[in-house]
Each structure stands twice: as structure tokens, then as C-alpha cells.
C-alpha positions, -999 to +999 in steps of 0.1 A: -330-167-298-313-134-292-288-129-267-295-106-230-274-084-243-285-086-277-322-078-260-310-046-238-296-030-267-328-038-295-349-024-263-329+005-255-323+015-291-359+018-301-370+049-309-404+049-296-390+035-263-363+060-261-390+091-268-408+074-244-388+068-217-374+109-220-400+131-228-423+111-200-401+093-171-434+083-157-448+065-183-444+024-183-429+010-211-447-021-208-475-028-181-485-062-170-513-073-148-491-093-122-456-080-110-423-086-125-407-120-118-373-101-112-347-093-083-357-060-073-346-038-046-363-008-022-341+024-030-332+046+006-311+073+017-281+065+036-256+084+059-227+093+039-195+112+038-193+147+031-158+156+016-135+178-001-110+168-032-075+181-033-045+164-050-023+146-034+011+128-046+019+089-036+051+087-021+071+055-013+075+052+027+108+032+025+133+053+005+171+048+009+205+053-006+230+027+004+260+040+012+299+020+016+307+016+046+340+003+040+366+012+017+371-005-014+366-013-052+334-020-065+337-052-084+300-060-090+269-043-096+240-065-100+215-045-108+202-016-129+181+016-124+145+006-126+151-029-120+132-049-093+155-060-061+145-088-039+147-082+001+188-096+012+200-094-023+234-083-035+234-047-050+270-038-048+301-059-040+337-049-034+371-064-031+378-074+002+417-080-002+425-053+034+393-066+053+400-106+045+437-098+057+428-080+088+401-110+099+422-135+095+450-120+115+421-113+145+416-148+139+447-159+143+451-131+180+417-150+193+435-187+190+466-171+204+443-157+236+428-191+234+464-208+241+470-184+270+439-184+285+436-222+289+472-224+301+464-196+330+432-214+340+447-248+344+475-235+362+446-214+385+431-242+391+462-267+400+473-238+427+435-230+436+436-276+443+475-269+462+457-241+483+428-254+496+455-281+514+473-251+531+506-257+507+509-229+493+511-189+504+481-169+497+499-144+473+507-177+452+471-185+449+457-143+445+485-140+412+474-173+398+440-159+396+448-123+387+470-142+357+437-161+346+415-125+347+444-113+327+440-137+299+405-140+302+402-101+297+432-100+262+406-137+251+377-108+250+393-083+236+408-104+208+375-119+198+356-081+198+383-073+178+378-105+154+341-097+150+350-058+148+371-077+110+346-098+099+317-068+105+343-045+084+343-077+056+307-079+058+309-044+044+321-053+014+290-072+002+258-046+002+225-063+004+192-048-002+175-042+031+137-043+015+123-056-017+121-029-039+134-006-072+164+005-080+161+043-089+197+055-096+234+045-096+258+063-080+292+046-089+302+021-118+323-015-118+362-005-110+351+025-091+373+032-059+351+041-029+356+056+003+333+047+037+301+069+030+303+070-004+266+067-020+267+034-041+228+026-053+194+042-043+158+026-044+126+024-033+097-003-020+065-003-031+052-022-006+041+004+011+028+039+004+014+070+017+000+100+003+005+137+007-018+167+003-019+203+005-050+217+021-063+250+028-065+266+065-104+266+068-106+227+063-080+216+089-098+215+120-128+197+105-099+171+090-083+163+124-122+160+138-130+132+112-094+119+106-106+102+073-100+101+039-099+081+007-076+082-023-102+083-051-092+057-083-110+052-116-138+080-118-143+077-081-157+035-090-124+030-063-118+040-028-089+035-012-089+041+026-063+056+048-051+040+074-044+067+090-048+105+088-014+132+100-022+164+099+010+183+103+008+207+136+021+239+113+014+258+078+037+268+048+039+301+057+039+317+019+006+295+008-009+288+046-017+258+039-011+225+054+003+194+051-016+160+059-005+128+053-025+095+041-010+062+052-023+037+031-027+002+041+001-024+032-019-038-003-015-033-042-035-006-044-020-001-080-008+027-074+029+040-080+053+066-065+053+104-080+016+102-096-009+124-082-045+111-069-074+132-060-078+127-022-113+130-003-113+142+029-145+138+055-151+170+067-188+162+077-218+139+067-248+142+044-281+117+035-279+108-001-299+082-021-275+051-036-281+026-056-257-003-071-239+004-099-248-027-115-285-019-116-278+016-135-280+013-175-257+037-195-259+034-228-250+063-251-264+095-235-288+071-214-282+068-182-311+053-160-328+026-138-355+005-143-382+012-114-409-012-106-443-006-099-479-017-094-467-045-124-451-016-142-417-017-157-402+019-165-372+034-179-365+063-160-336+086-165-315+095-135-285+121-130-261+106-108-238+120-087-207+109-063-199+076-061-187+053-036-174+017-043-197-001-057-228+023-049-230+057-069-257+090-062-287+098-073-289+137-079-326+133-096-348+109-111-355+088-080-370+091-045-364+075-019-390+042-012-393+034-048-385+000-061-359-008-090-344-035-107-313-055-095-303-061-132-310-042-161-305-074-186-330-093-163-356-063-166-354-058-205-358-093-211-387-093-189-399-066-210-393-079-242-411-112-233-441-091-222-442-073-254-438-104-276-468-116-256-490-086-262-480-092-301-494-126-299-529-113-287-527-087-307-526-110-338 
């Protein structure tokens, strides 16, 4: 027993059939006296876009060059142009010898505050006791309190000072602030840097955005519609903005403009620097779809399989745009006509019909 596939192409490679199905669309291949046991579908115009193709580049959204922000010597450099970071990891270390010694001697201010401050609030408190029995003066009691603001305020300022250390020997270690790649190097193991100094650039490719140049007569009708699609693959792939910017002003030597896709935060397979043909809406039209699983292209054949009264026909069609999974009929069909789902399922429908007609025929 032959295979379905084996089937559609012994069918569609028949040269009576072929004739047949070119020189007259209308005619059936095979007809039968009761209609075709197959999945079938009722072919109508639907409300679709009108839009105009420009190219547009992908662009990354999250771009950065880490910087020092603390002086140093870079002692490790994880990582490589073009390879992959994880979000918080390590891309750059330095020595920490000047930063280590001024935290520890904050640290060692903050316990000295410490002492102070807990000797000036139990003595507050011992006079603050004394006081409320009348023993002692009043200006005893006000300069044991001022003593334990004092104290209090030098404890504060020793421990903003301690965190002020450890912030500056936090500096030394530079983490990746997004998951992304690394697209150049700056500076190289032994290096001396200085705070600002660039140290390691990347990019994340979780999420993108695209950018198109597009002529003055087209912008108001883009900012009416405020959609558009990155086409992919021969237009088989949409990928819809998120959202639409329109920059509020031209180049002034091309007068064109600016608009901006946001793309929604998926792996839309795309990569940074490439350029994609971008679709804007700039009205809507009727056109007549069909899936693209029920179109059969083989060779210079491109057609459906339409269904009626019993009759099974190959009919040629000239397609057009195409829109996900649906793509255009330019010719060949109108619209109220019945086709097949599946064009395996309809040749072996035919091919069981003809073997029959064989068998009375003999």
C-alpha cells in the first residue's frame, strides 16, 4: 500500500492530471455521485490589515558599559567578548588592599562610638534616676543629656562612614546587572584603573525593540493605527509590537521619521544588528484566506482542492500576503466556495475513487 504522501505526489505528477487541472481549473479530476468523506471548509473574506514594509534594525533595549567605580587593579576577568553572562555574576574584580584597610578602620571608629555612647547613656540615665528625686541641679541633668546626643550623633556618623567603606569595597567586585552578552573588553588582568574607567560592555537579549525609518506621508496614518508586525520567514511569522513610538520630529536631510517597535518580552529568534522588514497598519482591506495547510505547492503548482456538488478539483490559485498561519488568495477562488482541509486527505480520496472507476471499468 502506498504511502499519503507517496499518493499526493503519483496524483500530482500525472500528466493528464496536471494538463488537466491547468489548462481547465474548472474541470473535476474525479467526480463521484455522493460528496467527499473529507474535512472541508467554506472559504470567506475577512477584515484585514492594510500595511506598508520598510526595514527596520532590532536593537537590544538593555545596553551598558560597566564602569569602576573605585580605584584599583583588575585581578580577574571572567568572561570574554561574546560570551553569555548570568544576571549578579562577576565580570571584573579588583584588589581591594586600600578599600579592605579603610573598612576595617570605620569598623573599628563604629565600636569606639559604641563604647562612648553606652557609657553617656548610662550615665544619662543614673543622673536622669538622681533628678527625678530633686538631688541634683538641673544643669547636671541638661549636660548629661546633651553628652548622650553627642555620642549618639559621632555613633551615626561613624557607622555612615563604615557603610560609606564597605560600599567603596563592594566596588571592587563588578557584577552583571542583567543576563546578557558580553560585546567588548575595555581593560586586561594587571590593568590599573581609575573610578570611571570603562571595564566590560554587553547586551541582554531578553528584550528587544525595533527601529524604522518611515517616510512623511505615512506618519499620521501610523500614529492613527499604532500597529505593526516584524515580518519573519517569507511573512509565514508575525511578530507583534507591543507597542508603537512614533518620534514627535523628522531627520531633517531625509524627512523622515523615526518609530519605534517594542516587542514583547519572548524569543522571538531574533538577534541585535539584523534588519527585518516591518509592517505597519496604515488602513484595512477585505481579502479571502485560507490555511496554509490546505494549499498544495509542489513544483510550479500551487493550488487548493475545491469541493463541489461530489466533485473534487485541482484548482490553481495565486496567493498573495500572508498572515500567520492563513495566507491570500489573489485569484483562483471566490469567496463561498468549499475546499479541502488537507490536501493528503483529498488525493487519497481521489485516488480511491479512481481505483474504483478502474474496477468497473474492467
Amino acid at each position: 500500500m502506498p504511502s499519503p504522501r507517496g499518493l499526493l505526489l503519483g496524483v500530482v505528477l500525472t500528466p493528464a492530471l496536471v494538463l488537466t487541472a491547468c489548462s481547465h481549473p474548472q474541470a473535476p479530476a474525479v467526480v463521484a455521485n455522493a460528496a467527499a468523506p473529507i474535512p472541508v471548509l467554506t472559504v470567506s473574506e475577512q477584515v484585514t490589515p492594510r500595511d506598508r514594509v520598510w526595514d527596520g534594525t532590532v536593537q537590544a533595549v538593555n545596553r551598558a558599559t560597566l564602569s569602576a567605580q573605585t580605584a584599583g587593579r583588575v585581578v580577574e576577568l571572567p568572561f570574554d567578548v561574546n560570551d553569555y553572562v548570568p544576571k549578579g555574576a562577576v565580570v571584573a574584580r579588583l584588589t581591594d588592599v586600600e578599600q579592605g584597610a579603610s573598612a576595617r578602620a570605620a569598623l573599628a571608629q563604629v565600636r569606639a562610638a559604641q563604647a562612648t555612647y553606652s557609657d553617656a547613656q548610662a550615665q544619662y540615665k543614673r543622673i536622669a534616676q538622681v533628678y527625678e528625686r530633686k538631688l541634683v541641679s538641673r544643669s547636671q541633668y541638661d549636660q548629661s543629656k546633651a553628652s548622650a546626643d553627642a555620642a549618639k550623633a559621632a555613633l551615626d556618623a561613624a557607622q555612615q562612614n563604615y557603610r560609606a567603606a564597605q560600599q567603596s569595597q563592594n566596588y571592587t567586585v563588578v557584577r552583571a546587572p542583567y543576563a546578557g552578552i558580553v560585546t567588548q573588553r575595555f581593560v586586561q588582568i594587571g590593568e590599573a584603573v581609575q573610578p570611571g574607567q570603562p571595564l566590560i560592555a554587553g547586551i541582554s537579549l531578553n528584550q528587544l525593540r525595533v527601529e524604522a525609518q518611515v517616510p512623511q506621508s505615512d506618519v499620521d496614518a501610523i500614529r492613527k493605527y499604532a500597529r505593526a508586525w516584524v515580518v519573519l520567514d517569507g511573512g509565514r511569522k508575525r511578530i507583534e509590537a507591543a507597542k508603537v513610538i512614533v518620534f514627535p520630529y523628522a531627520d531633517p536631510t531625509t524627512h523622515t521619521f523615526t518609530v519605534r517597535l517594542e516587542l514583547p518580552p519572548a524569543d522571538t529568534g531574533l538577534n541585535p544588528g539584523e534588519v527585518v522588514q516591518v509592517a505597519f497598519m496604515i488602513g484595512s482591506r477585505p481579502r479571502l484566506l485560507v490555511p496554509d495547510s490546505a494549499v498544495l505547492q509542489r513544483g510550479e503548482i500551487t493550488g487548493v482542492y475545491v469541493v463541489r456538488d461530489g466533485e473534487v478539483t485541482l484548482r490553481q490559485v495565486r496567493l498573495g500576503a500572508r498572515f500567520g498561519a492563513q495566507v491570500e488568495v489573489i485569484s483562483g477562488l471566490t469567496a463561498g466556495e468549499t475546499i479541502a482541509r488537507n490536501p493528503l486527505q483529498a488525493v487519497a480520496w481521489l485516488v480511491k475513487q479512481h481505483r474504483k472507476s478502474n474496477d468497473q471499468g474492467t
